[in-house]
N, C-alpha and C positions, 0 to 999 in steps of 0.2 A: 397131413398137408393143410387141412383148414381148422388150424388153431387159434377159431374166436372166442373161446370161451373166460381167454383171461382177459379182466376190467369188466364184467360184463354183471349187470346187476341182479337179483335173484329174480325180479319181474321180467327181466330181458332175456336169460338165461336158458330158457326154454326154446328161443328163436334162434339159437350158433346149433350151424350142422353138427351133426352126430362127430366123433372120434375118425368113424371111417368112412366121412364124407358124406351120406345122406343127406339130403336136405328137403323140405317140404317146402310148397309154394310158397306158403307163411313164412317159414324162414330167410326162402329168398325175395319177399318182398321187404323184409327188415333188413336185408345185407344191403339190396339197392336201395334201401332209404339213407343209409350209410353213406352209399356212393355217389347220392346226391347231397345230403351234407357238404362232401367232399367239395363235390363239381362247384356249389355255394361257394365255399371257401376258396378254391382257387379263382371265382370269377373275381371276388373282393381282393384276392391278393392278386392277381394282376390286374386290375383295374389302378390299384392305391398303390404297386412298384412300379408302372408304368409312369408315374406321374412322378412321384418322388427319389427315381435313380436321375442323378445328375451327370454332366458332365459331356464334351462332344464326344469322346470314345463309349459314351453309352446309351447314344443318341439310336443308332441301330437297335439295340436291346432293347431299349425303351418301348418301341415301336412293335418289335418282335412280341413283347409281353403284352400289347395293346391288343393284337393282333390271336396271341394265344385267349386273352379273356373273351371274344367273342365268339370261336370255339367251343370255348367252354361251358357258353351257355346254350350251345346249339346240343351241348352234350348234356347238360344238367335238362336239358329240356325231349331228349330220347328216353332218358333213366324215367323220367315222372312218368312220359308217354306208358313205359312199359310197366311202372309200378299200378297204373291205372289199368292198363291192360290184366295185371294178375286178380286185380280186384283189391288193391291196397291205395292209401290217401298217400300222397307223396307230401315228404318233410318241407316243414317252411323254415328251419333253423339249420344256417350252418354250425362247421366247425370252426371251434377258434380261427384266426389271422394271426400269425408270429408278428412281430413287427422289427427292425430293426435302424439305426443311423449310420450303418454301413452296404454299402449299393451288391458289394457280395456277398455279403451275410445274405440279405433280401436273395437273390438268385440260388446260395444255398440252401435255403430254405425249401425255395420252390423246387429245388432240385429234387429234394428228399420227400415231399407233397406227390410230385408226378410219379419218382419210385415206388413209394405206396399205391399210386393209382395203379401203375402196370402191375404189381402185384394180384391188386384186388380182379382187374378186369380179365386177369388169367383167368383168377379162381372163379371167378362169374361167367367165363364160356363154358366152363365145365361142368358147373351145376346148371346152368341151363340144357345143356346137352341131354344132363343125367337125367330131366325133367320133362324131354321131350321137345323143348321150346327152341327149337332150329333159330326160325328167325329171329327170335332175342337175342340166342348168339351172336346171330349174324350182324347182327346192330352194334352188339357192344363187342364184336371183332374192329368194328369200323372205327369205333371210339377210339380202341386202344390202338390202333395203328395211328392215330394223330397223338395220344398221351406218350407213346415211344418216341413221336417227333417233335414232344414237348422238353421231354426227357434229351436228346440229343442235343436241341437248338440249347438249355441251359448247360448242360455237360462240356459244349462248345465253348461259349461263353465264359465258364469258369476255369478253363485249358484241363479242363479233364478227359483221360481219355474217355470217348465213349463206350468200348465194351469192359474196362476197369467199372464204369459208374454200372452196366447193364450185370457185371458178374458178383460185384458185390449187393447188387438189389435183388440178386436170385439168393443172396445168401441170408439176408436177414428175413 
């Protein structure tokens, strides 16, 4: 189930849960520095597709995306809370930004950004649980219920259905 070990560098290497899911606090403060990475990257990419999708049919969306970036940061700003709480520094470098000159590429993008996130936030109620840390859970339950209605509001957007985009995100 939690197969971070591939990309992962010989220094990092030590920080990916076990095979059969163990993880040490240490480790899950490295996966949430991950997730805050992320949360970085999606504030920048909707910040800068908010701005640069054109057009009056994507006037709504625009807006939608303006509206998910500040979300985002109320999420990027739970993760540090809680990487601090475990006794770890939370990251100052996101991940890459895709960029594109096409306004659905851009949504596809974020599309597949939010899939990964609901991925991860599964897999981080679960190692929180395994760890004791209820209310961490409980926090980053909260999260991912708005990252599924990030996920939906683009699925919408791009006339995809949404449990096609939620059943093929369970699959990768």
């Amino acid at each position: 189930m939690f197969n971070r070990q591939k990309g992962m560098t010989a220094g990092n290497q030590r920080l990916a849960p076990s095979q059969d899911g163990q993880i040490s606090r240490e480790q899950l403060i490295f996966l949430l520095n991950e997730d805050l990475a992320r949360e970085y990257q999606a504030i920048i990419a909707y910040v800068v597709y908010s701005q640069v999708i054109k057009g009056a049919a994507n006037m709504a969306i625009a807006q939608e995306l303006e509206k998910h970036a500040k979300e985002e940061l109320e999420h990027a700003l739970t993760i540090a809370k809680q990487i601090d709480y475990l006794g770890g520094t939370p990251t100052v470098a996101p991940l890459p930004v895709k960029m594109s000159t096409d306004d659905q590429e851009l949504l596809r993008l974020d599309l597949a950004n939010e899939n990964e996130t609901v991925r991860n936030y599964r897999e981080r109620v679960v190692q929180c649980e395994s760890l004791g840390e209820y209310a961490m859970a409980e926090q980053i339950r909260a999260i991912l219920v708005q990252e599924q209605e990030h996920q939906i509001d683009l699925a919408t957007a791009l006339g995809k259905d949404v449990a096609e985009v939620a059943a093929a995100e369970e699959l990768a």
